[in-house]
C-alpha positions in Angstrom: -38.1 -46.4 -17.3 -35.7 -45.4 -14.5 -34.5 -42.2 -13.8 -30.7 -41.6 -14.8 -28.5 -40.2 -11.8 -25.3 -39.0 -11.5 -22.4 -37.4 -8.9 -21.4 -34.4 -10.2 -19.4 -31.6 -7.8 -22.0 -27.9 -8.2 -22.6 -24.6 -7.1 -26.0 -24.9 -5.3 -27.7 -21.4 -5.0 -31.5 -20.9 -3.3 -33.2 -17.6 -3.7 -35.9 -16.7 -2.2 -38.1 -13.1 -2.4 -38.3 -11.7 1.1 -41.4 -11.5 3.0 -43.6 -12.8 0.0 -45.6 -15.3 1.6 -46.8 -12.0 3.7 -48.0 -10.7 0.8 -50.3 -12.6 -0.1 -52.5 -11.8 3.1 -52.2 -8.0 1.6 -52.8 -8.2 -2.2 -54.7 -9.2 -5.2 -53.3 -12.6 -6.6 -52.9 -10.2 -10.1 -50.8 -8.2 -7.7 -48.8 -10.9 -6.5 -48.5 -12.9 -10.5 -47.1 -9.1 -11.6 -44.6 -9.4 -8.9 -43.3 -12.9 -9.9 -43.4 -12.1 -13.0 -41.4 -8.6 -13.2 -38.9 -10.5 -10.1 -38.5 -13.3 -13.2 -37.9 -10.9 -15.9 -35.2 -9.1 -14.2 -33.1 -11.8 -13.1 -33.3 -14.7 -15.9 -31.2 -12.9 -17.7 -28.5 -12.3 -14.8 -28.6 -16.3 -14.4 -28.2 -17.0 -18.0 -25.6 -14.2 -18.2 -23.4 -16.4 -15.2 -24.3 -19.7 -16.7 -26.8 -20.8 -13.9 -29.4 -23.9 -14.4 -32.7 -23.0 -12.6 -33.2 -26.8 -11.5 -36.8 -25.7 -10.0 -38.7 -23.1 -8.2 -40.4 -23.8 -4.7 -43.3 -21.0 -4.8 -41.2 -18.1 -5.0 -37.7 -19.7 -4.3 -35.2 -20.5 -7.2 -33.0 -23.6 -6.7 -30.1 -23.3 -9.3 -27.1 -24.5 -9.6 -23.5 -23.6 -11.3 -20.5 -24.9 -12.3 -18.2 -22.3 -11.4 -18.4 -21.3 -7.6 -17.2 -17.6 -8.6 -19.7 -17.4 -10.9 -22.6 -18.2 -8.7 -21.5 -15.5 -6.2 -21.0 -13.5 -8.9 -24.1 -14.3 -9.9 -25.7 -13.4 -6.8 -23.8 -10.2 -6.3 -24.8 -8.7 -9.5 -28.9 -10.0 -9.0 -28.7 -8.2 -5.8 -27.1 -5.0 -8.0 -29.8 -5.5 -10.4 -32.8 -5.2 -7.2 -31.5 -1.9 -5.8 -31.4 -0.1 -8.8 -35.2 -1.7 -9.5 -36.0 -0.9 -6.1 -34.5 2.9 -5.4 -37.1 3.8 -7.9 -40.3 2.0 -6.3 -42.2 2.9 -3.4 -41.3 0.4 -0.2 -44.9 -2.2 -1.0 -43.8 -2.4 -4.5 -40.2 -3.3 -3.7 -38.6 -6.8 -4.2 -35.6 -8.2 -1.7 -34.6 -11.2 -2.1 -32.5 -13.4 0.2 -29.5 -15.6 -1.6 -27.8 -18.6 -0.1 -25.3 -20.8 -2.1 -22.8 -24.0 -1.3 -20.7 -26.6 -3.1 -20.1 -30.3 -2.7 -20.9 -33.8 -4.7 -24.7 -33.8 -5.0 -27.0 -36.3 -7.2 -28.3 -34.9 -10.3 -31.0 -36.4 -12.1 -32.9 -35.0 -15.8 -35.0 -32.7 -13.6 -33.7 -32.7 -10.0 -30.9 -31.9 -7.9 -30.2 -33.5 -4.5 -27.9 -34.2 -1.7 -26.6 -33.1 1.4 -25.1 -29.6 0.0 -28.7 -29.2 -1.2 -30.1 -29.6 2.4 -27.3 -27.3 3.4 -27.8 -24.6 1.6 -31.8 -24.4 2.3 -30.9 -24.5 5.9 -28.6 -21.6 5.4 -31.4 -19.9 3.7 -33.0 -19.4 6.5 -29.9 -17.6 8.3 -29.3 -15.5 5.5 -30.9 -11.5 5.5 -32.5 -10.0 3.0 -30.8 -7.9 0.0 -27.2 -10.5 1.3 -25.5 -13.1 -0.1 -24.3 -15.6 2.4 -22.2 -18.8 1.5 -20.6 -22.0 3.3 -17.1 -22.4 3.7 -16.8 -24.8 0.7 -17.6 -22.1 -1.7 -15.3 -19.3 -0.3 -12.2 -22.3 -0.6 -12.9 -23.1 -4.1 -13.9 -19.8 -5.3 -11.4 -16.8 -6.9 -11.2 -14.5 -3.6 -9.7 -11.8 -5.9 -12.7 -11.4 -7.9 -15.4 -10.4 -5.0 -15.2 -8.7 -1.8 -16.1 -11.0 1.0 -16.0 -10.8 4.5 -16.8 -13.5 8.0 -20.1 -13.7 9.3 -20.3 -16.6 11.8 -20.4 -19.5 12.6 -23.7 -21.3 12.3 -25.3 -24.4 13.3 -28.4 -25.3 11.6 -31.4 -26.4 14.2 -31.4 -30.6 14.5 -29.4 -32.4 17.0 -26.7 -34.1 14.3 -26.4 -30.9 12.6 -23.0 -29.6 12.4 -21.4 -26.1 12.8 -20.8 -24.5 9.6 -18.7 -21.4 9.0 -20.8 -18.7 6.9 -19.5 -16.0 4.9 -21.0 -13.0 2.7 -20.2 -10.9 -0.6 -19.2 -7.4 1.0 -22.2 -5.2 -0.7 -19.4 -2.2 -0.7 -20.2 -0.2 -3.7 -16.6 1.7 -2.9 -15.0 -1.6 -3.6 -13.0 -2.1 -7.0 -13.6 -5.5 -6.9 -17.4 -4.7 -6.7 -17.4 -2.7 -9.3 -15.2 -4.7 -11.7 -18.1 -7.4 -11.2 -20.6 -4.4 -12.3 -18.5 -2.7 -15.1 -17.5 -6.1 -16.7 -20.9 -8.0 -16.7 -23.1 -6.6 -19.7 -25.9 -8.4 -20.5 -27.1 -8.9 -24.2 -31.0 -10.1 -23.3 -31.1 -10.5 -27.3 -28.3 -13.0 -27.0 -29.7 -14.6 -23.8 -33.1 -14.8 -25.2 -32.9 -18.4 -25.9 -31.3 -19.4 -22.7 -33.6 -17.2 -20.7 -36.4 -19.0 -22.2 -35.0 -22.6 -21.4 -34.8 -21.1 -18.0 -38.4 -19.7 -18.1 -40.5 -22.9 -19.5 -38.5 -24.6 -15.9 -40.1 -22.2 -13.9 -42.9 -21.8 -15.4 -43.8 -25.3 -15.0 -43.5 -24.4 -11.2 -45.0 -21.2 -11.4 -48.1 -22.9 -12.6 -48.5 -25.5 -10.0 -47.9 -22.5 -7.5 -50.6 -20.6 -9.2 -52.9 -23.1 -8.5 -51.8 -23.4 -4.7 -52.0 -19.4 -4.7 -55.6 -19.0 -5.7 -56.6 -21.4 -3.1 -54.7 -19.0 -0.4 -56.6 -16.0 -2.4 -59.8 -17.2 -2.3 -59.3 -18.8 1.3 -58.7 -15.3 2.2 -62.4 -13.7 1.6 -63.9 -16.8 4.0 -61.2 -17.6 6.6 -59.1 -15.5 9.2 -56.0 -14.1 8.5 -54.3 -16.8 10.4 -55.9 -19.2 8.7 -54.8 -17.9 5.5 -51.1 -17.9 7.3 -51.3 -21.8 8.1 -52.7 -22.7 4.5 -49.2 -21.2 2.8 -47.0 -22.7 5.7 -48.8 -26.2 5.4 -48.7 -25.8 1.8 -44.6 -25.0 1.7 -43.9 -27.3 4.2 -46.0 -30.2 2.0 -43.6 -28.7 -0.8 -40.4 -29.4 0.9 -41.5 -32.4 2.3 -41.9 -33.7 -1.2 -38.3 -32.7 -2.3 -37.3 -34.1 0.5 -39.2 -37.4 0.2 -38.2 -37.6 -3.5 -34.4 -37.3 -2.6 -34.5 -39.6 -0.4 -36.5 -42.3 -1.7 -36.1 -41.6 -5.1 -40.0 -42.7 -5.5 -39.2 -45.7 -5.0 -38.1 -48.5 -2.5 -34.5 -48.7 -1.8 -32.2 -51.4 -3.5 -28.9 -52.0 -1.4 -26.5 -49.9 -3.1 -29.1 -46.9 -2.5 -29.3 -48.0 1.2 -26.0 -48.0 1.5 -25.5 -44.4 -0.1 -28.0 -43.2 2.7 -26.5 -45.0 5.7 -22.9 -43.8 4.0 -23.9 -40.4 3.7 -26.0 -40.1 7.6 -22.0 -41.6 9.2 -20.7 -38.4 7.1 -23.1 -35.9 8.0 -22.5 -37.1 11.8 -18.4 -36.8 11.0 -18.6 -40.7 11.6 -15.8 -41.3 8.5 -14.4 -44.5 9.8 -18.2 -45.6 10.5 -18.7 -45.1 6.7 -16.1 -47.0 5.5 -16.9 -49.8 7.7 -20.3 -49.8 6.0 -19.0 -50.4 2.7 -16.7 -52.8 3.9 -19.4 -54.9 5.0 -21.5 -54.2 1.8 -18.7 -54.9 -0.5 -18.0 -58.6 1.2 -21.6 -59.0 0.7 -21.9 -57.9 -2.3 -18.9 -56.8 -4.3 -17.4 -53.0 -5.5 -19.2 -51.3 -7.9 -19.7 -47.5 -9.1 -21.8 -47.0 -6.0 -19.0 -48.1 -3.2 -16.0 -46.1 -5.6 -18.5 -43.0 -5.5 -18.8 -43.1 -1.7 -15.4 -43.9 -1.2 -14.8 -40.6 -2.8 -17.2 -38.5 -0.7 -15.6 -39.8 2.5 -11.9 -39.1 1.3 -13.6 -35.8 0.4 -15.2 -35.5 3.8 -11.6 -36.4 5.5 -9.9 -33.8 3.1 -12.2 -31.1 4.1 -11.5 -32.1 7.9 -7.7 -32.0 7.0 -8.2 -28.4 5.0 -9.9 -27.2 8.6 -7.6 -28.2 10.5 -4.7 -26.6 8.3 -6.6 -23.6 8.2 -7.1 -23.4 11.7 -3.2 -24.1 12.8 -2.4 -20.8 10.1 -5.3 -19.4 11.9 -2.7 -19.5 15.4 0.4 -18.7 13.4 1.4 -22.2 13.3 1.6 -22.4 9.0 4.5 -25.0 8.8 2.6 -27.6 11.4 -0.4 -27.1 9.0 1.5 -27.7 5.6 3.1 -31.4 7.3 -1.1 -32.0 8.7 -1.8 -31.7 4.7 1.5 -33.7 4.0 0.9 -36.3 6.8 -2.5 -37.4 5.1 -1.9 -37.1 1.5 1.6 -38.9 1.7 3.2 -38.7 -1.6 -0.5 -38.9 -2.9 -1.5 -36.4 -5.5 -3.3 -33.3 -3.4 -7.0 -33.0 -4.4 -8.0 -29.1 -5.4 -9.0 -27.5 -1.8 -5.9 -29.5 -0.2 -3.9 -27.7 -2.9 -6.1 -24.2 -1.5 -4.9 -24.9 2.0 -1.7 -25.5 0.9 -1.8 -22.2 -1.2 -2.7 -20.0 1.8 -0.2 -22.0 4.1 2.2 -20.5 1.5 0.4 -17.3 0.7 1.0 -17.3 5.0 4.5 -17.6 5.1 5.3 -15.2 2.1 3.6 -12.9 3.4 5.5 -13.1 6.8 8.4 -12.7 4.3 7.1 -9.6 2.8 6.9 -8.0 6.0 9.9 -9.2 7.4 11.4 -7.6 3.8 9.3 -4.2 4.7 6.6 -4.5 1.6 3.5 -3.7 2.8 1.3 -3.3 -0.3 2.8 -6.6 -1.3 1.7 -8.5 1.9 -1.4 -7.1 2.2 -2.2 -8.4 -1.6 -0.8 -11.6 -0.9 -3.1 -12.1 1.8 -6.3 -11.1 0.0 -5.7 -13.3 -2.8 -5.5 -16.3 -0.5 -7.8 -14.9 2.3 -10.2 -12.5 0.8 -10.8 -8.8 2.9 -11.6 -10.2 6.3 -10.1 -13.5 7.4 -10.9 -13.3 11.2 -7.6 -15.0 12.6 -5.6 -13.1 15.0 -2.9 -14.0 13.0 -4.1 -12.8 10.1 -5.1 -9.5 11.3 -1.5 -8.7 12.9 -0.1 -9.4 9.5 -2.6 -7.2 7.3 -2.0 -4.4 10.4 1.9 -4.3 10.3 1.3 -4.4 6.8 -0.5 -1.0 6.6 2.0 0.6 9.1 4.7 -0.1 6.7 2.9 1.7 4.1 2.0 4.7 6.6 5.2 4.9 7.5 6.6 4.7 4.0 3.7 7.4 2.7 5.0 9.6 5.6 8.7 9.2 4.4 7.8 10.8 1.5 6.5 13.7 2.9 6.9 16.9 4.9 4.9 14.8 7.7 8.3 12.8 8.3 9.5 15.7 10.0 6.2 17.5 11.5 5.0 14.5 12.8 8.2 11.8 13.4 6.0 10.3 16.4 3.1 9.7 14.3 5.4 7.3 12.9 6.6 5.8 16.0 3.7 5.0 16.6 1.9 3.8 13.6 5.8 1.0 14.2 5.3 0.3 17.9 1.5 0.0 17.6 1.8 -2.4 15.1 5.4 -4.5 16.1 5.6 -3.5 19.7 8.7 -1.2 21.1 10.8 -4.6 21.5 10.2 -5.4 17.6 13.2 -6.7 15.7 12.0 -6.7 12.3 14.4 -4.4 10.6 12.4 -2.5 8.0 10.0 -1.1 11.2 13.4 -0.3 12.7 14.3 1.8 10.1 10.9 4.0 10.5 11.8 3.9 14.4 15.2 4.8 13.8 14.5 7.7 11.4 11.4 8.9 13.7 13.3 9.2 17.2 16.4 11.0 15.2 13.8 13.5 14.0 11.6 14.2 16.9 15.2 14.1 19.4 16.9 16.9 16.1 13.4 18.8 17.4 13.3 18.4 21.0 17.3 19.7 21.2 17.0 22.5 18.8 13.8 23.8 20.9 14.8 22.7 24.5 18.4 22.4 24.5 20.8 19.2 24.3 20.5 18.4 27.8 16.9 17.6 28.3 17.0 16.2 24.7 19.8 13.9 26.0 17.8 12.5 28.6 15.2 11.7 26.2 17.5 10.3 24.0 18.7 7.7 27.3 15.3 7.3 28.0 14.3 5.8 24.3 17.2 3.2 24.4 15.8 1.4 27.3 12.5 1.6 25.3 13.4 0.4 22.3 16.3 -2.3 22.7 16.7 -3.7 19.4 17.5 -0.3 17.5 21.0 -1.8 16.4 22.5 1.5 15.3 21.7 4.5 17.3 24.4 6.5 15.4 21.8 8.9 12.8 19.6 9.5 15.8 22.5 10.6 18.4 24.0 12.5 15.4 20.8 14.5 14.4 20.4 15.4 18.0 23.5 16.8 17.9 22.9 18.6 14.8 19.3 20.2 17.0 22.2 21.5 20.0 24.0 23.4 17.3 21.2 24.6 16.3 20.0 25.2 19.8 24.0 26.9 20.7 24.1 29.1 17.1 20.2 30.8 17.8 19.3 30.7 21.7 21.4 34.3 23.1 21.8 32.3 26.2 24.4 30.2 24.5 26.1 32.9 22.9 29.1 32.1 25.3 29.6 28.6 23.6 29.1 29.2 20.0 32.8 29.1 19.5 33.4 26.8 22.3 35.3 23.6 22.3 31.6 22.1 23.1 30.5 23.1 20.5 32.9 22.3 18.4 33.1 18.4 19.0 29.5 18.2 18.9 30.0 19.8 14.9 32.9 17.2 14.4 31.0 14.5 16.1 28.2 15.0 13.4 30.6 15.8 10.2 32.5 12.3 11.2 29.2 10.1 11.3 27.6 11.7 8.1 30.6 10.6 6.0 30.0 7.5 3.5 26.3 8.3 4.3 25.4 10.2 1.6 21.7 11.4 2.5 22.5 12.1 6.0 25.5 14.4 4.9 23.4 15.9 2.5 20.9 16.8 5.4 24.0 18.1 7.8 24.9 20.3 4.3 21.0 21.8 4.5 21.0 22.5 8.5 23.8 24.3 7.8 23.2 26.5 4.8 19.3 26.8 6.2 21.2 27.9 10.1 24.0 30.2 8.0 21.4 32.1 6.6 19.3 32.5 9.9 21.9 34.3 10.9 22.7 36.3 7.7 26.2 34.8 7.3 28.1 35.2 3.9 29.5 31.8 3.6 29.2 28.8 1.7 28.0 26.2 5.0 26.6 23.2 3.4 28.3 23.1 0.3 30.8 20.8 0.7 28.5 18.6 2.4 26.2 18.4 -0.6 29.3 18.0 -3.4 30.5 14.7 -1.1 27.0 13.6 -1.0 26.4 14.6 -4.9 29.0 12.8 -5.8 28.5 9.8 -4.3 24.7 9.4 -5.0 24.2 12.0 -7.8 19.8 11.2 -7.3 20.1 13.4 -4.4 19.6 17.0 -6.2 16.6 16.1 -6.9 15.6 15.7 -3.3 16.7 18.9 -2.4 13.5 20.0 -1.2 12.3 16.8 0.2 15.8 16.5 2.5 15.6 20.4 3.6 12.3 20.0 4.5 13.3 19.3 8.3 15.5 22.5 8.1 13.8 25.1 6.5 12.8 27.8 8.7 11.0 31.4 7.9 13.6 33.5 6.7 14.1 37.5 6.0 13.2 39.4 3.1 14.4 38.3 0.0 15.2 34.6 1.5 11.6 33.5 1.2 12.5 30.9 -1.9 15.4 29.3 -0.3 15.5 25.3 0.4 13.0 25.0 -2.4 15.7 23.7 -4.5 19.5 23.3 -5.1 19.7 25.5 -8.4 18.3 28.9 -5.9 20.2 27.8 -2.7 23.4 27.7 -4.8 22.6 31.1 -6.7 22.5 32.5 -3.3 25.4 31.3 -1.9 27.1 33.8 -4.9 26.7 36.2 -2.6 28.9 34.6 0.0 32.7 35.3 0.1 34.0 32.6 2.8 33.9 28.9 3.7 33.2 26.5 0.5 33.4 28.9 -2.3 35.5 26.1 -4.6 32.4 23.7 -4.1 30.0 26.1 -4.1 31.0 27.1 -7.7 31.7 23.4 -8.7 28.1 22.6 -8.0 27.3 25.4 -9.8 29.8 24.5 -12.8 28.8 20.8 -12.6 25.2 21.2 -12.4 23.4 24.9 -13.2 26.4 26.7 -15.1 24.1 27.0 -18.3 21.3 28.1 -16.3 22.4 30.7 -14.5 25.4 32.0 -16.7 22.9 35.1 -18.1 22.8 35.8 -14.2 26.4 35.2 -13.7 27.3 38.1 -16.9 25.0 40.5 -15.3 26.5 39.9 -11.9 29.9 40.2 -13.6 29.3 43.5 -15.0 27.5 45.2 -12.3 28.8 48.6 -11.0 26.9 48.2 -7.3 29.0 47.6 -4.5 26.2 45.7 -3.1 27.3 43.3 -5.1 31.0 42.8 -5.1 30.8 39.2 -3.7 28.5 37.8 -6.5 30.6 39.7 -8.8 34.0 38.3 -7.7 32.4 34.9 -7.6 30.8 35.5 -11.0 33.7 36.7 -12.7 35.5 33.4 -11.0 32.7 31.1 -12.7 32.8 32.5 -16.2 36.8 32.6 -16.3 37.0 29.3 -15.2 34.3 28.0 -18.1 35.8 29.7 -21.0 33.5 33.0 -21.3 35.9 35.4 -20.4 35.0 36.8 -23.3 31.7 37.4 -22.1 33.0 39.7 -18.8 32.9 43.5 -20.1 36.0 44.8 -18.4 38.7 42.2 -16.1 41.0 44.9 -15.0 38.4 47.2 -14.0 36.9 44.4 -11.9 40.2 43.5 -10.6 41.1 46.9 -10.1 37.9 47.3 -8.2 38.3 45.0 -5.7 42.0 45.1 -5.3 42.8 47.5 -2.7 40.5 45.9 -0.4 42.1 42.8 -0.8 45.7 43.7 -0.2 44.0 45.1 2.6 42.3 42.5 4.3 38.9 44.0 3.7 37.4 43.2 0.5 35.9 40.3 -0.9 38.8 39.2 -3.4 40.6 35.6 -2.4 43.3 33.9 -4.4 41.0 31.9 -6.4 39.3 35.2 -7.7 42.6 36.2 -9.0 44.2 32.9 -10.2 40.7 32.8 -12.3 41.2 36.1 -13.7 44.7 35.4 -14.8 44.2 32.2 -16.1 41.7 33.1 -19.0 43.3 34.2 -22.4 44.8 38.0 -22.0 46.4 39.7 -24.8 49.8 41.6 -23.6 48.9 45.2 -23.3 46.0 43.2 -20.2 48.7 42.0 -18.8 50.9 44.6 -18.9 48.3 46.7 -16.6 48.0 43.8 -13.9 52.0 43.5 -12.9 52.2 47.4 -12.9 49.6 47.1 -10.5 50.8 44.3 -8.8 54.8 45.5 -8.8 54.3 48.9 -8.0 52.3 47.8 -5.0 54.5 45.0 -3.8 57.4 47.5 -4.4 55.8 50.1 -2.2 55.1 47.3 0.5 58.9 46.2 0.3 60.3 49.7 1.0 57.1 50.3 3.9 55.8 53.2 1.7 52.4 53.9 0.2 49.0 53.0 1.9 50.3 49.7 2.4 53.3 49.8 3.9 52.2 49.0 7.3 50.1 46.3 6.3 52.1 42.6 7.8 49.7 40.7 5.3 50.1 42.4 2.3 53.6 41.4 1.2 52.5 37.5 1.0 49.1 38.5 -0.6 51.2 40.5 -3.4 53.9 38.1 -3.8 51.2 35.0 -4.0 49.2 36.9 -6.8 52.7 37.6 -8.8 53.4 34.1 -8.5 50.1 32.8 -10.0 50.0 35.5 -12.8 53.5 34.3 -13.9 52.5 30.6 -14.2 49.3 31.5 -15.8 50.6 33.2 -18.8 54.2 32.3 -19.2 54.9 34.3 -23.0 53.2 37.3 -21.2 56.0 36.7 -18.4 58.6 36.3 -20.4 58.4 38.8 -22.6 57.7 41.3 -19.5 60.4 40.3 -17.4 63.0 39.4 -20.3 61.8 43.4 -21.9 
């Protein structure tokens, strides 16, 4: 009866126990049966679990073979998982490490056998492979899912025999920090209940082997007690290489004498394994006008379009490989025609794409989305130049981004220069590195002017153009080293002289006229200024009609208060410790100021914190401390204007209070102050007592009598304040003036 073969495309995996035949020069054959059999019993389950056939078992090597290529690696990964745990609990001679080799291709597969050229491939690779690793061909890390293991280069390596060719070997990454790693560990749970019966059907192949091998091993055991040790050494080497010879023998000759079509497979098959594709196809050429197609010629037709393909994916992957992606999509394109692309044509073709998106994703400044791009299609460690360059601009976009998002952005701006121009070079174009460049050098030039002075920060500032020529817009970074000179001017006493200079006034308007339509960077001007007013323990308002433009335009901007005063912020005096934390405290403060942009100070407050802080804005209102006659006016101003007049214990007496020192030019009460007051709902008798005030003073003023009569100012003050109290309560008026 002949034996039934068939091509089938398989997983191939050897495994072999590591330093076993040593062994047996060592210990008992019981010892060396106990071994086999606790080696079997802790990894046919793990095959079964992964769907592996053990096709047969040389001694103490398993040859098995899979369906799925990401299964067999998986497969071997999680064997290997299995061993270390078995071993970290067994002293070093009781230890097992194996060794675990595995490659795809067509192969012949008979009721009991397996056997081809990816066979003889991955034996050989066997031999290259190190203990407790997993190494594979090429052919399996194209077809298999890279996003499911970790896996990383090892070399390339050419088998010993002069037609042997080089073949490109690769290795699960044992990295137990990997998630992918332990994804493979945390989803595989084996049920040795439910794989009993297909552990078994595993066991009763092996243990057919394991039998013969017994046999073989008692002769070595016994041959031990009457020969020399390197006697019993030859014995187990004669006796495996007798073993392969037969799988090799049986392969090849099938046990039998070749008929034509089986000659012709072998001839086809030694043109391939030589890269002789055109050498093959002659051959069947000449067998088909001889003797006609059949299964035999289509099969080995297929195996050399295979063979070409896989030159074809090379070459593709080697012209992505020097950044050339678009000649290696029209190689694929050039062979294929308008052909149907077999599966690893349509895996180059993938990572051609994969190649160019990811260009595109750096180009577009997403680095976590390029560097997961290029592990999908490439796995962790794809050793192209090209490659590499990608995955590191990758990460120095996210650096840069992680360090945008923090206080490092402004500690540390060169860091980010750096992490740009190490990765894209000082003459890069791409214009999301620029960005980080851009927003660095402005930075680390605010720092170098505020500490040094504008002058040697201005040569820097020449010197970086030259460096980096493709910064498009210099504007933020000659701006923000402008902002570090008034800085420098406002707190260096050797400057004193220009603080109210015309230097140092063009160099304020320079930066006020660039910042506008920019809302972040005026919101930033707005916090160098508040942060510098207080510095110098001004009461004024700096910086808060730069954050009510900025508010306005981009309203997401209070909640980055902190973030954007960050570069600013500066150790302040006693009881200035919580300021540029956060808008809400820097604008409660500011109720202390009586000049320069009170009306936007209180409409952030009104717009944003007026609930928040109105129990602070009654107390403030009713206080009697003169301490606190600015956050009272201002307070008073808030709660008049919101409707909670009410809510103010006495107007007149605060009016009152202050209103001296106004008409005089000294206090802390402006026009708005009093346009609030009179504004609110008053009954008649209130306003009766504010234009007695306010005539009899103005009246006084008129004739030059009275403490105020020599005041030049106090006549408009009076006659402004008259004005607004008429408007605002127009019955009041008439009835006053008409009685």
């Amino acid at each position: 009866m002949s034996t039934q073969r068939s091509q089938k495309n398989l997983t191939v995996m050897f495994t072999d126990i590591s330093g076993f035949t040593k062994h047996t020069e060592t210990i008992s054959r019981e010892a060396l049966m106990s071994r086999l059999d606790t080696h079997n019993e802790l990894l046919m389950p793990v095959i079964a679990h992964f769907e592996g056939k053990i096709v047969k078992t040389i001694g103490d090597a398993f040859l098995i073979t899979f369906e799925s290529p990401t299964n067999a690696v998986q497969c071997g990964l999680f064997m290997q998982h299995t061993l270390r745990k078995y071993n970290a609990e067994k002293p070093e001679p009781e230890q097992i490490h194996i060794k675990v080799s595995i490659n795809s291709g067509e192969v012949t597969v008979t009721d009991n056998d397996v056997f081809g050229d990816p066979v003889n491939v991955a034996a050989k690779i066997e031999k290259a492979t190190n203990p407790d690793e997993i190494y594979f061909t090429e052919a399996v890390f194209l077809a298999m899912n890279k996003a499911e293991v970790p896996t990383s280069f090892v070399k390339a390596f050419r088998p010993k025999g002069a037609e042997s060719s080089e073949i490109k070997l690769y290795k699960v990454a044992m990295d137990e920090g990997d998630e992918r790693y332990q994804k493979v560990i945390r989803s595989t749970h084996i049920d040795k209940e439910k794989m009993k019966t297909r552990v078994l059907e595993l066991s009763n192949v092996a243990e057919k082997e394991f039998t013969r091998y017994q046999d073989t091993l008692d002769a070595l055991v016994e041959s031990q007690s009457s020969s020399s040790r390197t006697m019993v050494i030859a014995v187990i080497v004669a006796a495996l290489i007798l073993a392969v010879a037969v799988i090799a023998g049986f392969a090849i000759f099938g046990g039998s004498k070749d008929k034509p079509d089986q000659q012709l497979a072998r001839d086809v098959r030694a043109y391939l394994t030589s890269n002789k594709p055109e050498e093959a196809r002659g051959r069947i050429e000449t067998y088909i006008n001889e003797f006609g197609a059949d299964d035999m010629t289509t099969t080995l037709l297929n195996e050399i379009r295979d063979h070409e393909v896989l030159k074809v994916v090379a070459e593709a992957d080697r012209l992505i490989e020097q950044g050339q992606p678009e000649n290696a999509r029209s190689k694929i394109k050039e062979y294929f025609g308008a052909g149907e692309l077999t599966a690893p044509a349509k895996q180059a073709v993938g990572r051609v794409e994969a190649y160019l998106q990811a260009r595109q994703l750096v180009d577009d400044g997403k680095g976590q989305e390029t560097l997961d791009t290029l592990a999908t299609a490439f796995g962790d460690t794809n050793p192209s130049d090209e490659i590499k360059l990608l995955r590191r601009r990758a990460q120095a976009l996210l650096d840069c981004a992680k360090m945008m998002a923090s206080d490092e952005r402004y500690a540390e701006p060169m860091r980010m220069f750096g992490a740009i121009t190490g990765a894209f070079g000082e003459d890069t174009r791409n214009a999301a590195a620029l960005v980080y460049v851009e927003e660095a050098l402005a930075n680390e030039l605010y720092r170098d002017a505020r500490s040094n002075g504008y002058d040697v920060a201005n040569a820097n500032y020449e010197a970086y153009r030259k460096r980096v020529p493709n910064l498009q817009s210099w504007g933020w970074v000659n701006a923000h080293l402008k902002m570090g000179a008034i800085w420098n001017f406002r707190t260096d006493p050797k400057y004193r002289h220009i603080r109210d200079s015309q230097v140092y006034w063009e160099k304020w308007r320079d930066v006020r006229d660039f910042v506008v339509n920019k809302p972040e960077k005026q919101y930033r001007f707005g916090c160098m200024q508040f942060m510098l007013a207080r510095l110098s323990w001004e009461a004024v308002c700096d910086g808060a009609n730069e954050w009510a433009l900025a508010i306005k335009a981009e309203p997401g901007l209070v909640q980055r208060h902190g973030e954007l005063m960050a570069c600013y912020r500066v150790k302040l005096g006693e009881g200035m410790e919580e300021l540029g934390r956060d808008l809400k405290t820097d604008l409660k403060y500011m109720l202390g100021a009586f000049t320069g942009g009170l009306d936007e100070m209180r409409g952030l407050i009104k717009q944003l914190y007026y609930n928040e802080l109105r129990e602070t804005l009654v107390s403030y209102a009713g206080s009697k401390e003169e301490e606190y006659e600015s956050e009272q006016m201002n307070a008073v101003a808030l709660l008049t204007e919101m409707g909670d007049t009410e809510l103010i214990p006495d107007r007149f007496a605060v009016f009152r209070a202050q209103f001296e020192n106004w008409v005089g030019g000294g206090g802390r009460l402006e026009r708005f102050h009093s346009k609030a007051l009179f504004q609110a709902p008053m009954a008649y008798e209130d306003y009766q007592e504010y234009r007695r005030l306010i005539d009899s003073t103005l009246e006084d003023v008129t004739n030059r009598t009275g403490r105020f009569g020599s005041y030049s100012n106090a006549a408009g003050i009076l006659q402004g304040m008259l004005e607004d109290i008429r408007l605002a309560q127009p019955q009041h008026t008439a009835q006053y003036d008409g009685g």
